[in-house]
Biopython code that builds the backbone (N, CA, C, O; Angstrom):
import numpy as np
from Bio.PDB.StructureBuilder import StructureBuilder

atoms = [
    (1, "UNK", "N", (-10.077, -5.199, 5.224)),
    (1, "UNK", "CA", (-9.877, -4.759, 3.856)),
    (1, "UNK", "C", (-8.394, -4.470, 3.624)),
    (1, "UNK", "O", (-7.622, -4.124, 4.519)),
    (2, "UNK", "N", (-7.971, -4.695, 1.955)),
    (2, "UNK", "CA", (-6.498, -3.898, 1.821)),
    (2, "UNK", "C", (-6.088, -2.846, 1.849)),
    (2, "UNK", "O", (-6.631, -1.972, 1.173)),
    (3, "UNK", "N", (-5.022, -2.580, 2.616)),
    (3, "UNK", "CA", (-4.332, -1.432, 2.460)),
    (3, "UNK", "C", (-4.615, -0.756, 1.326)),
    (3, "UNK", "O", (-5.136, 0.357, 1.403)),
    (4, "UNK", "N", (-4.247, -1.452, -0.147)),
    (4, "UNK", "CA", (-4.460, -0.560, -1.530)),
    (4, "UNK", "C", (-5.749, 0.020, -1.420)),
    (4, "UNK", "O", (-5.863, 1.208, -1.721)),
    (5, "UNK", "N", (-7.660, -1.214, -0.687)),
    (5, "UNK", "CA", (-8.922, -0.663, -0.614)),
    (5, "UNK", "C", (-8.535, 1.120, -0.009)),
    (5, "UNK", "O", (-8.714, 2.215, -0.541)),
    (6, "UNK", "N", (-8.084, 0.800, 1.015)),
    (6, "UNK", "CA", (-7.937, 1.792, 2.285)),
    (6, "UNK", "C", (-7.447, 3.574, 1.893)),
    (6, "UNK", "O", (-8.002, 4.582, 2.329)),
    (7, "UNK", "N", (-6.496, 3.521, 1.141)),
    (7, "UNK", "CA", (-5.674, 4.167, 0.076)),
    (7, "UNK", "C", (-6.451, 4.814, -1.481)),
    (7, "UNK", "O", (-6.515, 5.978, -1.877)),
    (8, "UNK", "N", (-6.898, 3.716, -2.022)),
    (8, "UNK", "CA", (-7.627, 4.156, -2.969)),
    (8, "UNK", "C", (-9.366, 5.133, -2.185)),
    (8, "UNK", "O", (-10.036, 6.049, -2.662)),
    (9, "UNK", "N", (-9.447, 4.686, -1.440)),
    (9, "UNK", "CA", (-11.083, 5.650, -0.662)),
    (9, "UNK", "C", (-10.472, 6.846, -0.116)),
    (9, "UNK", "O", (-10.875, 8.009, -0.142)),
    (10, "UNK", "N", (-9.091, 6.180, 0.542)),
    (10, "UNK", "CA", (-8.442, 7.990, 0.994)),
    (10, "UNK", "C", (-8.180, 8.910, -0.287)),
    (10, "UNK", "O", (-8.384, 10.116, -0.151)),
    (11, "UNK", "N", (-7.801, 8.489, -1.357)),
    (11, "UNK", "CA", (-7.379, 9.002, -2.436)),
    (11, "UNK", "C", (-8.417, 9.518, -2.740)),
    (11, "UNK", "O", (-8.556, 10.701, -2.430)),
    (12, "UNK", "N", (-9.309, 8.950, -3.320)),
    (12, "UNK", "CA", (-10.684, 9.851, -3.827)),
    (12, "UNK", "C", (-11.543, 10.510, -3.024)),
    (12, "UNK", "O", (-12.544, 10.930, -3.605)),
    (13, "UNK", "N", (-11.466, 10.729, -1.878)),
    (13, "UNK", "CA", (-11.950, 11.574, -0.697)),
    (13, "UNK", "C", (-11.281, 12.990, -1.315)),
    (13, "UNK", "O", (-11.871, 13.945, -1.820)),
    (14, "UNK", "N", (-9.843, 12.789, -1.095)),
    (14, "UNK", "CA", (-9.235, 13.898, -0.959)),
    (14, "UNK", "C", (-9.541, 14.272, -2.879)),
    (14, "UNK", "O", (-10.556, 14.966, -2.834)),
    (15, "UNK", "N", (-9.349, 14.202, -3.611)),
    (15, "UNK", "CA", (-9.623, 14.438, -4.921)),
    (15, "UNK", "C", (-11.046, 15.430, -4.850)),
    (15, "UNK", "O", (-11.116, 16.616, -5.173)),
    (16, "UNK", "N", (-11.983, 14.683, -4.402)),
    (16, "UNK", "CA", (-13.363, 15.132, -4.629)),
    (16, "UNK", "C", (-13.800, 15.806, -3.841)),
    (16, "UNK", "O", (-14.986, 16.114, -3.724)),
    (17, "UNK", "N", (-12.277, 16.372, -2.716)),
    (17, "UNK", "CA", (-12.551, 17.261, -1.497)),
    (17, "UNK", "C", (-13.967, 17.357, -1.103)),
    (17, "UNK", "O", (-14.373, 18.520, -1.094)),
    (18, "UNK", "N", (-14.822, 16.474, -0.779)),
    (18, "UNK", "CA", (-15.959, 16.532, 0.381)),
    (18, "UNK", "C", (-17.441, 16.551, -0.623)),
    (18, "UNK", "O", (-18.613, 16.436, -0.263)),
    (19, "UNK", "N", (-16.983, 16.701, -1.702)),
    (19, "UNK", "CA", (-18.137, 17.306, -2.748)),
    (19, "UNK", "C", (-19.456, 15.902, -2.899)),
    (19, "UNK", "O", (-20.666, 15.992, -2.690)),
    (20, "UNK", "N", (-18.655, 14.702, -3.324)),
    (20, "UNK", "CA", (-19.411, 13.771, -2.712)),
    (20, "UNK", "C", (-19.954, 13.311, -4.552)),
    (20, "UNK", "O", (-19.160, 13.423, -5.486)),
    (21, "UNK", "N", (-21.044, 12.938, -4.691)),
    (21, "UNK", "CA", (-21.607, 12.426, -6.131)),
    (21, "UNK", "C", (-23.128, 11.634, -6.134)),
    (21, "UNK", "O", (-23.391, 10.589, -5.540)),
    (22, "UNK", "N", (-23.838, 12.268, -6.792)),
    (22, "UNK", "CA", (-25.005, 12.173, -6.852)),
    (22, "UNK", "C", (-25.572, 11.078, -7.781)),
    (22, "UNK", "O", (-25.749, 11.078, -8.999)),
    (23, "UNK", "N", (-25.806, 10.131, -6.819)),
    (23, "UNK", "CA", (-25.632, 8.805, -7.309)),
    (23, "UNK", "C", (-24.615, 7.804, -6.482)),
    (23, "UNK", "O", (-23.778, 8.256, -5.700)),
    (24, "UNK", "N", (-24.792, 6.264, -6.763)),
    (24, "UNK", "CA", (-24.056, 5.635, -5.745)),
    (24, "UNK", "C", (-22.939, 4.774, -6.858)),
    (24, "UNK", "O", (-23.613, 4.372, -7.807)),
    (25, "UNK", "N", (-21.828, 4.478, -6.979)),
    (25, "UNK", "CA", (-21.450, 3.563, -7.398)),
    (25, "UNK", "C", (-20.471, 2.985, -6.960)),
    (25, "UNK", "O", (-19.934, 3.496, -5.978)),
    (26, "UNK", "N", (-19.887, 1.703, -7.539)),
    (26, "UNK", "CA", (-19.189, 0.464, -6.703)),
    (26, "UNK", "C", (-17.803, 0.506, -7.479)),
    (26, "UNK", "O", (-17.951, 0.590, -8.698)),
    (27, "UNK", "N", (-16.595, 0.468, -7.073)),
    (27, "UNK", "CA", (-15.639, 0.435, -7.593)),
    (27, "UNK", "C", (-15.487, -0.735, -7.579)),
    (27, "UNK", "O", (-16.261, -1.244, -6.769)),
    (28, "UNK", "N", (-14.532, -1.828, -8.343)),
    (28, "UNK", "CA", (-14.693, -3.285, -7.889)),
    (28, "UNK", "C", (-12.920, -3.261, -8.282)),
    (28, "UNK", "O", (-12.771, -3.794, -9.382)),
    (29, "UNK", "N", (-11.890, -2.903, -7.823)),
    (29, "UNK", "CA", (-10.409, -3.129, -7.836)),
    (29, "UNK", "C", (-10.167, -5.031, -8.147)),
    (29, "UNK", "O", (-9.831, -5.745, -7.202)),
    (30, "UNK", "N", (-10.330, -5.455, -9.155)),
    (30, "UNK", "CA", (-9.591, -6.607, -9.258)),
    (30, "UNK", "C", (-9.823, -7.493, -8.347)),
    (30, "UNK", "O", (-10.998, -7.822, -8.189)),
    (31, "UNK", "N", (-8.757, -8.132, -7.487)),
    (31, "UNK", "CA", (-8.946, -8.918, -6.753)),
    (31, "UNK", "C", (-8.955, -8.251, -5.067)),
    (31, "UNK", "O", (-9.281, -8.960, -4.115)),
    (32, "UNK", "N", (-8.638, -7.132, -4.947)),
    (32, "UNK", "CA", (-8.416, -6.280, -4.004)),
    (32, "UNK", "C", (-9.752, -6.315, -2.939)),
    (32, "UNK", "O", (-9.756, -6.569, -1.734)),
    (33, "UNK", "N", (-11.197, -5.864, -4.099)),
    (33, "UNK", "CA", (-12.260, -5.635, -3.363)),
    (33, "UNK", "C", (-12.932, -4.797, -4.035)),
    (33, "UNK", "O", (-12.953, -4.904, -5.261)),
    (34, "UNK", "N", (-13.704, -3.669, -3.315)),
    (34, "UNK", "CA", (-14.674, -2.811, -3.396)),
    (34, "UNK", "C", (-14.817, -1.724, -2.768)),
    (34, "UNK", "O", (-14.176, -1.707, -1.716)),
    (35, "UNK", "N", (-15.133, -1.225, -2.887)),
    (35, "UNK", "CA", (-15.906, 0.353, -2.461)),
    (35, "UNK", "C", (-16.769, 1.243, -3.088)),
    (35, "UNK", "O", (-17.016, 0.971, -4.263)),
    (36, "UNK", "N", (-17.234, 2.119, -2.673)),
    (36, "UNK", "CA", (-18.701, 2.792, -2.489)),
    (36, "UNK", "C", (-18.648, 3.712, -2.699)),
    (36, "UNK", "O", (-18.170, 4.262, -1.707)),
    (37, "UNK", "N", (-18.961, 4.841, -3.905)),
    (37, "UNK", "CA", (-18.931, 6.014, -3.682)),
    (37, "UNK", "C", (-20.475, 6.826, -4.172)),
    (37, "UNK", "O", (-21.038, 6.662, -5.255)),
    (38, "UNK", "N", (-20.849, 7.548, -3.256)),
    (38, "UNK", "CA", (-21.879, 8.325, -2.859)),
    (38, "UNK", "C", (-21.987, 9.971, -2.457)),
    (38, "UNK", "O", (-21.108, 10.824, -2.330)),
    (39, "UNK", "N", (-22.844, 10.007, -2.374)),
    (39, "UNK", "CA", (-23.677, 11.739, -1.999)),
    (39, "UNK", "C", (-22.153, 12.083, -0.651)),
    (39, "UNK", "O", (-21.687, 13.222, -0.627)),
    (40, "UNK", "N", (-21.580, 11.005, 0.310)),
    (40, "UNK", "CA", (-20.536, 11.301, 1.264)),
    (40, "UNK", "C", (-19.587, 11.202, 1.007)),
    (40, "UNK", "O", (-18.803, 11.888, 1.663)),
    (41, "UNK", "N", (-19.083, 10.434, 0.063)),
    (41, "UNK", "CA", (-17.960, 10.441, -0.696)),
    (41, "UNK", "C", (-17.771, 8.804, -1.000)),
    (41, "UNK", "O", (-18.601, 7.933, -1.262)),
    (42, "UNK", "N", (-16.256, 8.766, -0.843)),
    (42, "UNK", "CA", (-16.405, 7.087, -0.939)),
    (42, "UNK", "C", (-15.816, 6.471, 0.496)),
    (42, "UNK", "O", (-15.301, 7.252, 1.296)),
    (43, "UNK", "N", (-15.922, 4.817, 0.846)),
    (43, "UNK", "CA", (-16.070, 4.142, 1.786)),
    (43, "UNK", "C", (-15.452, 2.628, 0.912)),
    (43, "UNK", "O", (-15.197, 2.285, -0.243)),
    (44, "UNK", "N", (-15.426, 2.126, 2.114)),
    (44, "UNK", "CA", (-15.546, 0.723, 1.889)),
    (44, "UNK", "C", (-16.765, -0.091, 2.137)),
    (44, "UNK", "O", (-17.416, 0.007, 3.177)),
    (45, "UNK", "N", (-17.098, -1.001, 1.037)),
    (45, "UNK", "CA", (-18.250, -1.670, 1.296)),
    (45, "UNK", "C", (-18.689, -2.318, -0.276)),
    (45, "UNK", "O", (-18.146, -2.164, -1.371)),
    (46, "UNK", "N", (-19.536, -2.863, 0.004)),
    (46, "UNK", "CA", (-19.622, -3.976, -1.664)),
    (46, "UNK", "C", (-21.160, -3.343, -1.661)),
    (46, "UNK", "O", (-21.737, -3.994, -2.532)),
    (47, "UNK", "N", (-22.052, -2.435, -1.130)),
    (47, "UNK", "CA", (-23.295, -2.396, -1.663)),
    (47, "UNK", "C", (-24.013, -2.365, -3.154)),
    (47, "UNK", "O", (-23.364, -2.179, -4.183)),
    (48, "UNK", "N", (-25.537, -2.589, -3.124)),
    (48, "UNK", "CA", (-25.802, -2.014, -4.494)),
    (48, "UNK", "C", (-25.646, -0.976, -4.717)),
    (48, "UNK", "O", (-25.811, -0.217, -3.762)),
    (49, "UNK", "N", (-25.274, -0.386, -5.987)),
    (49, "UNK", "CA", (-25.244, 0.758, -6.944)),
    (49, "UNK", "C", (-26.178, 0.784, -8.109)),
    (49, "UNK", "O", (-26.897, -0.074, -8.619)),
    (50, "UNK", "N", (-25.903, 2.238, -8.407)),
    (50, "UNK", "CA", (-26.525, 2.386, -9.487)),
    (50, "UNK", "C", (-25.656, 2.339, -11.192)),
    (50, "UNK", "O", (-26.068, 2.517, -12.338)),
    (51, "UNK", "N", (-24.255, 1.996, -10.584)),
    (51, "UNK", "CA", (-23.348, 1.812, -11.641)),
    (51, "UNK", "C", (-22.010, 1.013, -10.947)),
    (51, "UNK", "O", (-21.907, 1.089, -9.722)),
    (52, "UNK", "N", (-21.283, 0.472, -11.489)),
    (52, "UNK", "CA", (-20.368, -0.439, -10.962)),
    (52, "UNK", "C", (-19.293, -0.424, -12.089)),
    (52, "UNK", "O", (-19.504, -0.755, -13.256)),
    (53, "UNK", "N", (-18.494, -0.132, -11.742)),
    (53, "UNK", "CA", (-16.627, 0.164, -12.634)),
    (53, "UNK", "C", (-15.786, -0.610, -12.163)),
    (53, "UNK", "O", (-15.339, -0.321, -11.052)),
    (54, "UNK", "N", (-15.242, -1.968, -12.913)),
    (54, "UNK", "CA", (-14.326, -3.127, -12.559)),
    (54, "UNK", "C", (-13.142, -2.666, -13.343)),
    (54, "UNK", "O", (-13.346, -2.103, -14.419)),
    (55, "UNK", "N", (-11.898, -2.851, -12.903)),
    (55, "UNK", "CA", (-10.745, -2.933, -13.589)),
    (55, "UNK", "C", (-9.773, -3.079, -12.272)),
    (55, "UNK", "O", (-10.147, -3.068, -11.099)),
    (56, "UNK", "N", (-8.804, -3.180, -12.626)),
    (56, "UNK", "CA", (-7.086, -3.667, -11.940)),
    (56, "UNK", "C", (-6.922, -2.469, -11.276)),
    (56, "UNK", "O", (-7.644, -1.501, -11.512)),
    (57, "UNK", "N", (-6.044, -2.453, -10.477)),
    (57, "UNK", "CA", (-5.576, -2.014, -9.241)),
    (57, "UNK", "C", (-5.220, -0.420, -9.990)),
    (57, "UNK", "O", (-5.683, 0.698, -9.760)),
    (58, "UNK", "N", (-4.216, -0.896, -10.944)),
    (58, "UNK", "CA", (-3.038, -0.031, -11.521)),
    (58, "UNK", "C", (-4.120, 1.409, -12.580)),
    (58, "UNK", "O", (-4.060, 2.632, -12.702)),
    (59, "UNK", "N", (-5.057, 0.202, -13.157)),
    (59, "UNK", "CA", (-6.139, 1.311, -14.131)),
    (59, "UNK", "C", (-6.297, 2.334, -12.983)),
    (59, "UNK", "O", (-5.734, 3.424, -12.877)),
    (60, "UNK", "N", (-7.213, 1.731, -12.117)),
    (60, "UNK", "CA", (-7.865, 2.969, -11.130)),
    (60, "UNK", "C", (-7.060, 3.773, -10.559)),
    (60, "UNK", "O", (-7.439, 4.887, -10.196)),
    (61, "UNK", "N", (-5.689, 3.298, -10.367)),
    (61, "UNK", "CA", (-4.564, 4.011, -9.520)),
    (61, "UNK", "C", (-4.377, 5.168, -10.611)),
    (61, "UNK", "O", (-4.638, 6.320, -10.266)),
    (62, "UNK", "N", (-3.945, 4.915, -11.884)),
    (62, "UNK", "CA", (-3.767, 6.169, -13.023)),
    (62, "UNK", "C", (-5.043, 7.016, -12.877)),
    (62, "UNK", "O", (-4.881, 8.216, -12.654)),
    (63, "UNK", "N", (-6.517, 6.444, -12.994)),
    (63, "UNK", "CA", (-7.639, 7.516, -13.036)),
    (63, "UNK", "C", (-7.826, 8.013, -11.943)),
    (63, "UNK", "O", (-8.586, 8.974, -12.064)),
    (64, "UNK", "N", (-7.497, 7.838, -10.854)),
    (64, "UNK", "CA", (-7.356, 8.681, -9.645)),
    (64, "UNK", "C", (-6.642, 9.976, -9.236)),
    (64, "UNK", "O", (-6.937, 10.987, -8.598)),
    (65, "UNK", "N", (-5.089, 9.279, -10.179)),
    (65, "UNK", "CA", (-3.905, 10.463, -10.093)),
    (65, "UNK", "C", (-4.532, 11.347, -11.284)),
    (65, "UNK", "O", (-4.225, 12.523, -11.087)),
    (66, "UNK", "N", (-5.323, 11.188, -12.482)),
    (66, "UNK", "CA", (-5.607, 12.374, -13.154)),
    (66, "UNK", "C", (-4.617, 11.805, -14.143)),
    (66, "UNK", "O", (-4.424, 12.664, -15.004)),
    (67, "UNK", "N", (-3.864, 10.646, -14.396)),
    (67, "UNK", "CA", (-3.109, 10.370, -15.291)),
    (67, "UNK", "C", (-3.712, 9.561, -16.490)),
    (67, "UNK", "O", (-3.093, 9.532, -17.554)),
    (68, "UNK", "N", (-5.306, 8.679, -16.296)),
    (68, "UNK", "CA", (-5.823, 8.459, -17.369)),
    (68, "UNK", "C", (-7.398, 8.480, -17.697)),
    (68, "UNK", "O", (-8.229, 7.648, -17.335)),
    (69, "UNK", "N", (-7.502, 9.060, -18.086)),
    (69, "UNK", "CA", (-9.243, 9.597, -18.519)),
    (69, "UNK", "C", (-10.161, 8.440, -18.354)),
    (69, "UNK", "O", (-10.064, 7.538, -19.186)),
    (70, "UNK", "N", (-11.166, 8.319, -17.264)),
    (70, "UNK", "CA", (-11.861, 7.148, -17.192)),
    (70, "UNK", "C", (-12.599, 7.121, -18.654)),
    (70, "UNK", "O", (-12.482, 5.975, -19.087)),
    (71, "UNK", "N", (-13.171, 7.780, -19.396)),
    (71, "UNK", "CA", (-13.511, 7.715, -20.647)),
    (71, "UNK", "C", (-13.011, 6.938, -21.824)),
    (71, "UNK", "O", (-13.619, 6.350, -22.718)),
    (72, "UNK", "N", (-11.395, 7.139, -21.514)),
    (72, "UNK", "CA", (-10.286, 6.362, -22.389)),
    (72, "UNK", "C", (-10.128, 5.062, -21.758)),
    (72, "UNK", "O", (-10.230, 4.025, -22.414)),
    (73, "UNK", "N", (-9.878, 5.077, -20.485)),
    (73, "UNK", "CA", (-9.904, 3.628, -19.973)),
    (73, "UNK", "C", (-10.809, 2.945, -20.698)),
    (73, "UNK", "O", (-10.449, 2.061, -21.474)),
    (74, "UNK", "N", (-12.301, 3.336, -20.497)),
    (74, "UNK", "CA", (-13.567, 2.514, -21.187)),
    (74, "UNK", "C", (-13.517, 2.566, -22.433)),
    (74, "UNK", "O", (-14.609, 3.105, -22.610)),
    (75, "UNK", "N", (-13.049, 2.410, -23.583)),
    (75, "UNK", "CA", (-13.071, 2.918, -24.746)),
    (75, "UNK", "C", (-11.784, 1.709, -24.760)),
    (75, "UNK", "O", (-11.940, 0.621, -25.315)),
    (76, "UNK", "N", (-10.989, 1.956, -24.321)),
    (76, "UNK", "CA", (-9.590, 1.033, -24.346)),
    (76, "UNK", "C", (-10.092, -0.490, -23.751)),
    (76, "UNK", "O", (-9.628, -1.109, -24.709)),
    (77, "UNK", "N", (-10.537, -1.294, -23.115)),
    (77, "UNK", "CA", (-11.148, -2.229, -22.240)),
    (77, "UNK", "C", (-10.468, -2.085, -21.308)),
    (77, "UNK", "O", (-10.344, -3.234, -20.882)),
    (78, "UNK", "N", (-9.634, -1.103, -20.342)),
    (78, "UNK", "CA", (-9.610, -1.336, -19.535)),
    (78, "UNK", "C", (-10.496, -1.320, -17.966)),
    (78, "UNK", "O", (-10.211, -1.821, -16.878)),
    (79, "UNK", "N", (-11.442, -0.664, -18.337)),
    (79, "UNK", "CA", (-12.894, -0.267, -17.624)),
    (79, "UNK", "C", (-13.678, -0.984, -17.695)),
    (79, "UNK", "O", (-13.000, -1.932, -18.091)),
    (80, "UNK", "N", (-14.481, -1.292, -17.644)),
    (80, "UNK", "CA", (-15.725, -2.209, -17.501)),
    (80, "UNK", "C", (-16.754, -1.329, -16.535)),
    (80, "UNK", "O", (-16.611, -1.156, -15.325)),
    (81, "UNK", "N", (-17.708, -0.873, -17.280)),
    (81, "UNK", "CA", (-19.006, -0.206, -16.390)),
    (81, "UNK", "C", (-20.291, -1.186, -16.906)),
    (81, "UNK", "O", (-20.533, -1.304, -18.108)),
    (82, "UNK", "N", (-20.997, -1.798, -15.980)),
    (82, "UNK", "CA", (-22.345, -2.511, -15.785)),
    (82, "UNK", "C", (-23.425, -1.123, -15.164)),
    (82, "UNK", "O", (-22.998, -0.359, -14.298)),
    (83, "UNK", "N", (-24.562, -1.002, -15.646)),
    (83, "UNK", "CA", (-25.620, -0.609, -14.926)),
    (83, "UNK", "C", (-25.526, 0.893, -15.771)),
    (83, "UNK", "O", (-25.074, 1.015, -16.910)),
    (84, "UNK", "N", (-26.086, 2.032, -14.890)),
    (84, "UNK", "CA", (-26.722, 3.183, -15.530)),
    (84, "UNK", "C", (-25.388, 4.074, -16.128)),
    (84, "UNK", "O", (-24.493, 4.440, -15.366)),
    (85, "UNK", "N", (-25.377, 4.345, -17.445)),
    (85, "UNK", "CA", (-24.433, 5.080, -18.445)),
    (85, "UNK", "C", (-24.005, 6.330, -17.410)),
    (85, "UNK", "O", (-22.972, 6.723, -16.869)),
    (86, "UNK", "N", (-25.934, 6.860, -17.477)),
    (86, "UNK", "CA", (-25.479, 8.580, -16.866)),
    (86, "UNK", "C", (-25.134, 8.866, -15.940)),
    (86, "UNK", "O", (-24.810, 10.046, -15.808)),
    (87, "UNK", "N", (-25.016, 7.961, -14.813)),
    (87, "UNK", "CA", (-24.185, 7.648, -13.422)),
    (87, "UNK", "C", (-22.728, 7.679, -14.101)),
    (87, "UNK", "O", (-21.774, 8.267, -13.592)),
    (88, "UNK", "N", (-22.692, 7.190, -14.942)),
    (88, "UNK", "CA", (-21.047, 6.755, -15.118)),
    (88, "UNK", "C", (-20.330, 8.187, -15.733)),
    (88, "UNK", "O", (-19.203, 8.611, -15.476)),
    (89, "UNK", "N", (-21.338, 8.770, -16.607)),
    (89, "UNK", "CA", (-20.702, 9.941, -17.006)),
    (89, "UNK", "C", (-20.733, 11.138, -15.874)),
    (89, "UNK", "O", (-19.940, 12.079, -15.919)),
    (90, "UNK", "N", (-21.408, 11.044, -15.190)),
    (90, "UNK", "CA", (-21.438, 11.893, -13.974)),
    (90, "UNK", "C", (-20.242, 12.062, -13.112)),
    (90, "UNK", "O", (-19.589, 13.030, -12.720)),
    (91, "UNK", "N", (-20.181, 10.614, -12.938)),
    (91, "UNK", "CA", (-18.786, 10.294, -11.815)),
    (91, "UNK", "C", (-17.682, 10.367, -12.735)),
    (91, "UNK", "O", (-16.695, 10.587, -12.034)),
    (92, "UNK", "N", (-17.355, 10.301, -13.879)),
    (92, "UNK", "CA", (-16.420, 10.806, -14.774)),
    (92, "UNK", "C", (-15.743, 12.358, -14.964)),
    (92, "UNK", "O", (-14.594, 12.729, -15.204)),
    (93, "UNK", "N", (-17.024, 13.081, -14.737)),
    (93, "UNK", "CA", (-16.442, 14.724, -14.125)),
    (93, "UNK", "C", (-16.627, 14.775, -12.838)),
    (93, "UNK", "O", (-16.790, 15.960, -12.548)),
    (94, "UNK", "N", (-16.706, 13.925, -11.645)),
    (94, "UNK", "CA", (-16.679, 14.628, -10.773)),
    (94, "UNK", "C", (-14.749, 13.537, -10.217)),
    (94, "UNK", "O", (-14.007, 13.695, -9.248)),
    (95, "UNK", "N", (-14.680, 12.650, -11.304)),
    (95, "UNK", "CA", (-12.823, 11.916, -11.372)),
    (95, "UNK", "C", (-12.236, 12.599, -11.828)),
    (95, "UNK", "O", (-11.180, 12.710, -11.207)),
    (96, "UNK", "N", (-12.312, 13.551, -13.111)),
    (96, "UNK", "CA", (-11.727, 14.513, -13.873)),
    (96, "UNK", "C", (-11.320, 15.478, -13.124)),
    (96, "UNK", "O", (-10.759, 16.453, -13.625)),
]
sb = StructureBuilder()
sb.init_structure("model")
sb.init_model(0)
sb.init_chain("A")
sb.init_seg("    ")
for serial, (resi, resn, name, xyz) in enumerate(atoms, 1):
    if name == "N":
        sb.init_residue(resn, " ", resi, " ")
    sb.init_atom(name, np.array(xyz, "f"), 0.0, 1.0, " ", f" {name:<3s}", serial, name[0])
structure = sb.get_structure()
């Protein structure tokens, strides 16, 4: 996997300090890849979810740092969420 995969799962580990998210969903970084975030936090891995959030490297890099509201991302097109809404709003306060 990429360095950026590798980085972005360390990043939101430490964000969500251990707390984890109830529900599974798939980050899909562009051309980069994927990862997993769950009840343990997040990982690398392409599994099913119950919600799945596609956008560019740079989107997720801002909603990570707390610099752009995944809400606004989606609202703006830079987000793209497939599958269950209330998963998505869930993992939205636990990115916030």
């Amino acid at each position: 996997m990429s360095d950026t995969l590798n980085a972005a799962v360390a990043a939101l580990n430490e964000k969500m300090a251990g707390a984890g998210f109830d529900g599974t969903a798939r980050f899909v970084m562009g051309d980069e890849g994927s990862f997993i975030v769950d009840e343990t936090g997040a990982r690398l891995g392409d599994d099913e979810a119950d919600v799945t959030l596609s956008a560019d490297v740079d989107t997720f890099q801002q909603i990570f740092e707390g610099a752009l509201n995944p809400t606004s991302a989606f609202m703006s097109g830079k987000l793209t969420i497939d599958g269950d809404m209330g998963a998505a709003m869930r993992l939205a306060q636990v990115l916030a």
